[in-house]
C-alpha positions as MATLAB code, in Angstrom:
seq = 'XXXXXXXXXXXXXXXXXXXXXXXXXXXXXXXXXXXXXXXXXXXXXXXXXXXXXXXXXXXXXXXXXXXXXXXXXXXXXXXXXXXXXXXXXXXXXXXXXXXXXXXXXXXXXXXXXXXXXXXXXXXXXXXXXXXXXXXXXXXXXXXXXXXXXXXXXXXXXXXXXXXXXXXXXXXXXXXXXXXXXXXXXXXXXXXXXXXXXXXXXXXXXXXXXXXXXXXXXXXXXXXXXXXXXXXXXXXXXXXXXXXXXXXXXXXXXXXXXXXXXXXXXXXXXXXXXXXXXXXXXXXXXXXXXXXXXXXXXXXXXXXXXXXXXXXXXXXXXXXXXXXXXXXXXXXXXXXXXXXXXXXXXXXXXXXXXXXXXXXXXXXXXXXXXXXXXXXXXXXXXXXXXXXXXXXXXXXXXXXXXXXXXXXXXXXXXX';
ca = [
     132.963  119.876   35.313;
     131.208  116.943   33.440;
     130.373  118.138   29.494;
     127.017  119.659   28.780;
     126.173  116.243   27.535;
     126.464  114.369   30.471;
     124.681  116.967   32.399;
     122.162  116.651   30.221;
     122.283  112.660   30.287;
     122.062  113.026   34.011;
     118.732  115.269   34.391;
     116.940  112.501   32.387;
     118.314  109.332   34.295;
     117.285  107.721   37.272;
     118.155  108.903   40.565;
     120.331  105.803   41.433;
     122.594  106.786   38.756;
     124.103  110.205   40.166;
     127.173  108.652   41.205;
     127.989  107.729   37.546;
     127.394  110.924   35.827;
     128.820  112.834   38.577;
     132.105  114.666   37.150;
     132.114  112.348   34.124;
     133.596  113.798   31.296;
     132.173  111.327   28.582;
     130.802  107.428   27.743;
     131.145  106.054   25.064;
     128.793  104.788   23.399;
     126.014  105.874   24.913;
     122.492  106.408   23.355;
     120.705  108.466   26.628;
     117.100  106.656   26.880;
     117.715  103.225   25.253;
     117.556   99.930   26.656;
     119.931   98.245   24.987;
     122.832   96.993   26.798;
     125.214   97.653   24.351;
     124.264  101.295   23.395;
     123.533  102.650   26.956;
     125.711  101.877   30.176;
     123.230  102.580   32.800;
     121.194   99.724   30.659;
     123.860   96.974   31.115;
     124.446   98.281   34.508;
     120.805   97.580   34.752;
     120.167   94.560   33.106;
     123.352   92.454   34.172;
     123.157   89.538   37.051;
     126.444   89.715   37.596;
     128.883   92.253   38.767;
     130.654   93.710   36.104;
     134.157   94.451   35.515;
     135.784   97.681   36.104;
     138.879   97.814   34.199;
     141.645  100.753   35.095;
     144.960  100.311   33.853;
     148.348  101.907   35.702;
     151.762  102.114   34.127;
     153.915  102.460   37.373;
     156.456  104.176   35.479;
     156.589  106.959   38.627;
     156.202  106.435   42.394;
     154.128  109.408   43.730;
     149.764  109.718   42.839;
     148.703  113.172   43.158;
     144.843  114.232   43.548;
     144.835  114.653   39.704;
     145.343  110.916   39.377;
     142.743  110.288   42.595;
     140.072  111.193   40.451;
     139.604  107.911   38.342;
     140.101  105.896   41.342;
     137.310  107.987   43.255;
     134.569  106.626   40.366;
     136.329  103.221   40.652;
     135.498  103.543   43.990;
     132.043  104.071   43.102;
     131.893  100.988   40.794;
     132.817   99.090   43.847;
     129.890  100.713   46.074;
     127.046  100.308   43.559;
     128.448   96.358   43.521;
     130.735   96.006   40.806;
     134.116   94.417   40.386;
     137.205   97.080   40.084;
     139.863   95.275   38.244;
     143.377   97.474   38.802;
     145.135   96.194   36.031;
     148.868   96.850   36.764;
     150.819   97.560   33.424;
     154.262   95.865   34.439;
     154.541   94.645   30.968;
     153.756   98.400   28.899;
     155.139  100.794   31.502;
     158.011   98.953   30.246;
     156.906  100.275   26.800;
     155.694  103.605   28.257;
     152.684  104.801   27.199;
     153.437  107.216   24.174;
     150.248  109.258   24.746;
     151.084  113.366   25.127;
     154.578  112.808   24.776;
     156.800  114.409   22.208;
     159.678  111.827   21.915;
     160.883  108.087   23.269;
     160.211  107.435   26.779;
     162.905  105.833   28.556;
     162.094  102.103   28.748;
     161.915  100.950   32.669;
     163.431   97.991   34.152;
     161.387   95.347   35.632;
     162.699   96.304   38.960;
     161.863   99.969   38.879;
     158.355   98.940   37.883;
     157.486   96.660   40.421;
     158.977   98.650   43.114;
     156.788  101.990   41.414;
     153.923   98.948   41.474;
     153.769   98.295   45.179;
     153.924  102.263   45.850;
     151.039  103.112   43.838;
     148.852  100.098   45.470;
     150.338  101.940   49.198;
     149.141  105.003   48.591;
     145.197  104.122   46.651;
     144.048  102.317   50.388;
     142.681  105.133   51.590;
     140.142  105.199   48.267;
     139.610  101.823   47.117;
     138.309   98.881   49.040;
     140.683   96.334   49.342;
     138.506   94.332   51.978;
     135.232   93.343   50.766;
     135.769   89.805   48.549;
     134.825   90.177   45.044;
     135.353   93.923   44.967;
     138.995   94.381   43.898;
     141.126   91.930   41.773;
     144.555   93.161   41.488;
     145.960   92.118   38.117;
     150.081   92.309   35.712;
     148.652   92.394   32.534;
     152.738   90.482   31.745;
     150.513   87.215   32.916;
     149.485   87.064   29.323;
     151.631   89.646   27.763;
     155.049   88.174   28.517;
     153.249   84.726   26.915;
     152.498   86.227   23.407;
     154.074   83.782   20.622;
     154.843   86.342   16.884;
     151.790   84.898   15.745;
     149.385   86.225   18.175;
     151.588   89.226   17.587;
     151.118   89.480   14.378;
     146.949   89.079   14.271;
     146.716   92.002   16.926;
     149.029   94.180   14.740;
     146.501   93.156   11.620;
     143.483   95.102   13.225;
     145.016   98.374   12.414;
     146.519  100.342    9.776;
     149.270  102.725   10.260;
     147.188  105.796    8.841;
     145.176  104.729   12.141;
     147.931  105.195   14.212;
     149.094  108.232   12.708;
     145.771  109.823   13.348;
     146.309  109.236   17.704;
     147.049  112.965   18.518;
     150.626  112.537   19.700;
     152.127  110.557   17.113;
     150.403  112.393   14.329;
     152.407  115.613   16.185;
     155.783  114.116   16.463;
     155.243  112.809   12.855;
     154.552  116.300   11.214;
     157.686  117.565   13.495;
     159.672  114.355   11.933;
     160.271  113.474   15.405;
     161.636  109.782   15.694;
     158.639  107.018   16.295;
     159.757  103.578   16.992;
     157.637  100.647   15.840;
     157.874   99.324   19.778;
     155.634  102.322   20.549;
     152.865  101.360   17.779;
     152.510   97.984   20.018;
     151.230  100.192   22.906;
     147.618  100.933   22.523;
     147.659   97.373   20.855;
     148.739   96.017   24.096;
     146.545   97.605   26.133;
     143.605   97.198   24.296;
     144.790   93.316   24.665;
     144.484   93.641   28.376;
     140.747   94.437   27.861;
     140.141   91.105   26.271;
     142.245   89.012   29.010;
     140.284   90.789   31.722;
     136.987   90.661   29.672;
     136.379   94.243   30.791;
     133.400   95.618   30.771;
     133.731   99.156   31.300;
     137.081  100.566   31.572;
     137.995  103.839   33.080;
     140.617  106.527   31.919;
     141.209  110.224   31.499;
     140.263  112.586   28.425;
     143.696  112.143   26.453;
     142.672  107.792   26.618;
     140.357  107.575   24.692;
     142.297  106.113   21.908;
     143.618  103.571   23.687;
     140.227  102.753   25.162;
     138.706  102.729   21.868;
     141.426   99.840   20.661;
     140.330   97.941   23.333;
     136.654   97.937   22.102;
     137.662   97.084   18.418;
     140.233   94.227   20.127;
     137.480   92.506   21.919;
     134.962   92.567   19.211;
     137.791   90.870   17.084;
     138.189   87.907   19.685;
     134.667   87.852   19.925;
     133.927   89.575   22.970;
     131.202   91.933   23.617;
     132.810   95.462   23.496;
     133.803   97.693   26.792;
     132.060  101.144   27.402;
     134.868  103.604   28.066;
     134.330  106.501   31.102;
     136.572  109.087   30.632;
     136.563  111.321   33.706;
     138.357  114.915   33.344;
     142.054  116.368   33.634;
     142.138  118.088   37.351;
     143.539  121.576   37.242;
     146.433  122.184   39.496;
     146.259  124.640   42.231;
     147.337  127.626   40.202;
     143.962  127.061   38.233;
     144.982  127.093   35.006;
     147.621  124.325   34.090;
     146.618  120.260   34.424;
     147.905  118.979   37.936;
     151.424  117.950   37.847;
     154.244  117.422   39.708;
     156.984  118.437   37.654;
     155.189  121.948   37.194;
     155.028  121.734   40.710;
     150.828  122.729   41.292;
     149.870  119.772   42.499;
     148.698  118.109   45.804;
     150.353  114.812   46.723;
     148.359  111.750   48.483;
     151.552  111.430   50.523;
     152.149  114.652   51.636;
     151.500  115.436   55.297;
     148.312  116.869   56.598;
     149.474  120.577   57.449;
     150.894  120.888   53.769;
     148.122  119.487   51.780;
     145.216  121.708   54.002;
     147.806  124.595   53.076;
     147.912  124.036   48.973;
     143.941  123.344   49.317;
     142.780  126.121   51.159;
     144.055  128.603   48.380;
     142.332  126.653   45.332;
     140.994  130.031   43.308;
     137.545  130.585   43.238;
     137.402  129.459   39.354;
     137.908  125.927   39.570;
     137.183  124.821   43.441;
     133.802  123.774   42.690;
     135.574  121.135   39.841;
     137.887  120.364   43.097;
     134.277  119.938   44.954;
     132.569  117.624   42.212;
     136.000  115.128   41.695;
     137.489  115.065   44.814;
     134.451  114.794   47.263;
     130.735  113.762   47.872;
     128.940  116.844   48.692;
     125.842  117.977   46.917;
     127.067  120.938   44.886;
     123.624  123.174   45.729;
     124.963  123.373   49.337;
     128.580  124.405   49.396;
     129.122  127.351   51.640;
     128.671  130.908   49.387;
     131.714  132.453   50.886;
     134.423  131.970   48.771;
     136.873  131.445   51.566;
     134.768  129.057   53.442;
     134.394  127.211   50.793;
     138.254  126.970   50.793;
     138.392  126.039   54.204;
     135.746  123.658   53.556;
     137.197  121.988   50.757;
     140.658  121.610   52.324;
     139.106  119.902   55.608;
     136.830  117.882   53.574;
     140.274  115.917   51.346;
     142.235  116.003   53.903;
     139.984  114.014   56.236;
     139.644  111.490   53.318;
     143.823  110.621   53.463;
     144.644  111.440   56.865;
     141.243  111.045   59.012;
     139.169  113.895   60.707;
     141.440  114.674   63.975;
     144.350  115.690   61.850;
     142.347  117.257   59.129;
     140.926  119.802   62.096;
     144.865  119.664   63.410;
     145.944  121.157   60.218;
     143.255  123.548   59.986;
     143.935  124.928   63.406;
     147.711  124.912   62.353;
     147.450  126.737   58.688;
     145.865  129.539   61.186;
     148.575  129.801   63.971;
     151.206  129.977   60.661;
     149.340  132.762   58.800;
     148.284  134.872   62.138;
     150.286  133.742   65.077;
     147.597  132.902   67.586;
     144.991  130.147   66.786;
     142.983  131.883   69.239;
     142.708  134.368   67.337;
     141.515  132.498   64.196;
     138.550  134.769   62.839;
     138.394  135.583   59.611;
     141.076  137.228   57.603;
     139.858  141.052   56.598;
     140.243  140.670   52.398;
     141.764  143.079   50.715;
     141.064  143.903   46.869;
     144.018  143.940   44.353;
     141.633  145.495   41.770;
     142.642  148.958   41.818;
     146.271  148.234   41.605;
     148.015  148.300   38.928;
     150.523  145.575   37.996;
     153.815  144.881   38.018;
     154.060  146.287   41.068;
     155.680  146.491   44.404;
     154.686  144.716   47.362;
     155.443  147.845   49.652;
     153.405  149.696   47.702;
     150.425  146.964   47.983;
     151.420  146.817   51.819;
     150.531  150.400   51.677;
     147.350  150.349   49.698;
     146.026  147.758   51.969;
     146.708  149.808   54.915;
     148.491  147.188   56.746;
     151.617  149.872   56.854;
     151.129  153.811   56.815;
     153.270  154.754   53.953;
     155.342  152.929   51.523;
     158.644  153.928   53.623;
     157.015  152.106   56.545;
     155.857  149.114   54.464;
     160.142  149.006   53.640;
     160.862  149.236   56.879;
     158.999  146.551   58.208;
     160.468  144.228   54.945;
     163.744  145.322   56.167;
     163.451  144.552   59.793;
     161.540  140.759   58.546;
     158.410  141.997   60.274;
     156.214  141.167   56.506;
     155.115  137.435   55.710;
     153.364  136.129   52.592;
     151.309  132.755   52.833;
     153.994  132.341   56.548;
     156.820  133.042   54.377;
     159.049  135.697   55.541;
     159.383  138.875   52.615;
     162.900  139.437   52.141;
     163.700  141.374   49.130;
     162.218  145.081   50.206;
     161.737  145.955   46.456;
     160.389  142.350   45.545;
     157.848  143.138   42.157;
     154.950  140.902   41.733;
     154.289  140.914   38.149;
     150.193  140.178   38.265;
     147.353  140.078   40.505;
     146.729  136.155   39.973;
     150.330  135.766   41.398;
     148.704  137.092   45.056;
     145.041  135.659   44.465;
     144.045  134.148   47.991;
     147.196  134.456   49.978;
     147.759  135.946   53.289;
     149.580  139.522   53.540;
     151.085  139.650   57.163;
     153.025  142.306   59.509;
     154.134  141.857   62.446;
     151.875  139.111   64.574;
     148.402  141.165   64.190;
     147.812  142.659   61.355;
     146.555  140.576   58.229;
     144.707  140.761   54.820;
     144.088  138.192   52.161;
     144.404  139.120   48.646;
     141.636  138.845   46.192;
     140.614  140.061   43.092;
];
């Protein structure tokens, strides 16, 4: 959810703004009520007669965007509908570098090959979200047009505008200094050299998430050192994954690729727990807030149909939708709602033939084996196969699908 600031902000501004407070996490500076240009960013937006420049940085240094990542270029997306210029910087030069933000050691310096191959990926998989048709709304930009051209002098002024105590105080360096974790002088040039890219774009507002702001920040001091009137930075929130509770990520394995087919990514979004789905609803899509369904599983249903559409078009969001049924009950014609079942009153660890039991989708515990035995029970379509399988909490269960045999059904809540 956007802080209580921006809520705030957003009460007090003009209708025509929504789109820029929505899900914004913070902008900075910003003086709510001014008129000055350079203290309040719905003022420049305002005030300017021409379109101003969006600046987002990428360091291709993977090949795969999940909807974590989709967020920033959703409100770049919205820079582009209220008239504005995105500029997609791509960081061939510092993914090269990698950026040392979050990280606890080195990261492995990329070939040039590995990023511009990662490059072309990324800019395959954000069609869908940006518009890459309209003239004047996208420029697509290597910041190693100006990087790769520094002489040591130019080198040497940037690394002049800050002090190493400044560096020290950026969150992960100060960590892997206390730990006496190496830090290579290379990795000081980062934030230096992004900040750089700010003043050859001449950005005007650049985009990133919560753990950037540093590195936006550098770029503001940078381009009032050449001279240049300073960026506002937009820092838009980290998504939860779909366990609720970690940041998306692939390696942790909660997240929801913009590659992956229809059928799985209506699956992983249909069982978003109730306490973060309406964050899914704010960052991911355009509906009003006040009239989301109140049921929590249509809103699950809703919010599944609603992102898929957005990657893979209507027709196969509804496909999927009609498939995730026929998987969890066996007939699509029989696709009316799930009975729920509450996992309050158990206590955990505990079996899942005991839970089969409770919920009364088997008589007796022996049955509820039985039925594990002879593959008859499913969880979330997957077939149960270990008869004394322990789940070790409820959260582990929250929204999925308990099934035996092809009729009987319950979904787990708590």
């Amino acid at each position: 959810m956007a802080s209580e600031h921006l809520q705030m902000v957003s009460r007090t501004s003009s209708q025509s703004f929504e789109w820029l407070y929505r899900g914004t996490y913070e902008i900075f500076p910003h003086q709510p009520g001014s008129s000055d240009p350079n203290e309040n960013l719905e003022a420049r937006l305002s005030q300017t007669d021409r379109p101003l420049r969006i600046k987002f940085g990428i360091d291709p240094t993977g090949s795969e965007i999940h909807l974590g990542h989709s967020i920033i270029y959703r409100k770049l997306r919205a820079f582009q509908d209220a008239g504005h210029t995105a500029v997609l910087l791509i960081g061939d030069f510092t993914a090269r570098i990698g950026d040392p933000t979050g990280k606890s050691e080195v990261r492995r310096q990329l070939t040039a090959e590995e990023v511009a191959q990662n490059a072309q990926t990324y800019l395959d998989q954000l069609r869908p979200i940006l518009d890459f048709e309209t003239p004047g709304r996208l420029e697509v930009r290597y910041n190693s047009e100006w990087l790769s051209q520094l002489d040591l002098a130019k080198v040497l002024e940037l690394l002049t505008t800050m002090t190493v105590g400044q560096m020290l105080a950026k969150e992960g360096f100060a960590e892997r200094y206390k730990k006496e974790n190496p830090i290579y002088l290379h990795e000081f040039l980062y934030p230096l050299m992004q900040g750089y890219d700010s003043v050859a774009l001449e950005a005007d507002v650049e985009l990133g998430g919560t753990d950037q702001k540093f590195n936006l920040a550098v770029g503001r001091d940078l381009q009032r050192h050449f001279g240049q009137r300073p960026q506002f930075g937009l820092l838009m929130p980290i998504l939860p994954g779909t366990d609720g509770v970690q940041k998306m990520s692939k390696s942790l394995g909660n997240y929801v690729g913009l590659l992956e087919d229809p059928l799985t990514m209506y699956s992983k979004l249909e069982k978003i727990p109730d306490a973060v789905i309406e964050q899914y609803f704010e960052l991911l899509t355009d509906l009003p807030l006040d009239q989301l369904p109140k049921e929590p599983r249509e809103r699950q249903k809703q919010l599944a149909l609603q992102v898929v559409s957005q990657y893979h078009g209507r027709k196969a969001a509804e496909e999927a939708q009609k498939a995730a049924l026929t998987l969890v009950q066996g007939d699509a014609k029989q696709a009316d709602a799930v009975p729920e079942f509450s996992l309050q009153a158990i206590e955990f660890p505990a079996k899942l033939f005991f839970i089969l039991s409770a919920s009364g989708l088997c008589e007796s515990s022996s049955e509820a084996r039985r039925q594990i035995q002879g593959g008859a029970v499913r969880l979330d379509g997957e077939r149960v196969a270990e008869v004394n399988l322990t789940v070790e909490s409820a959260t582990d269960l929250q929204g999925k699908v308990l099934q035996v045999g092809k009729r009987k059904f319950a979904r787990l809540v708590l």
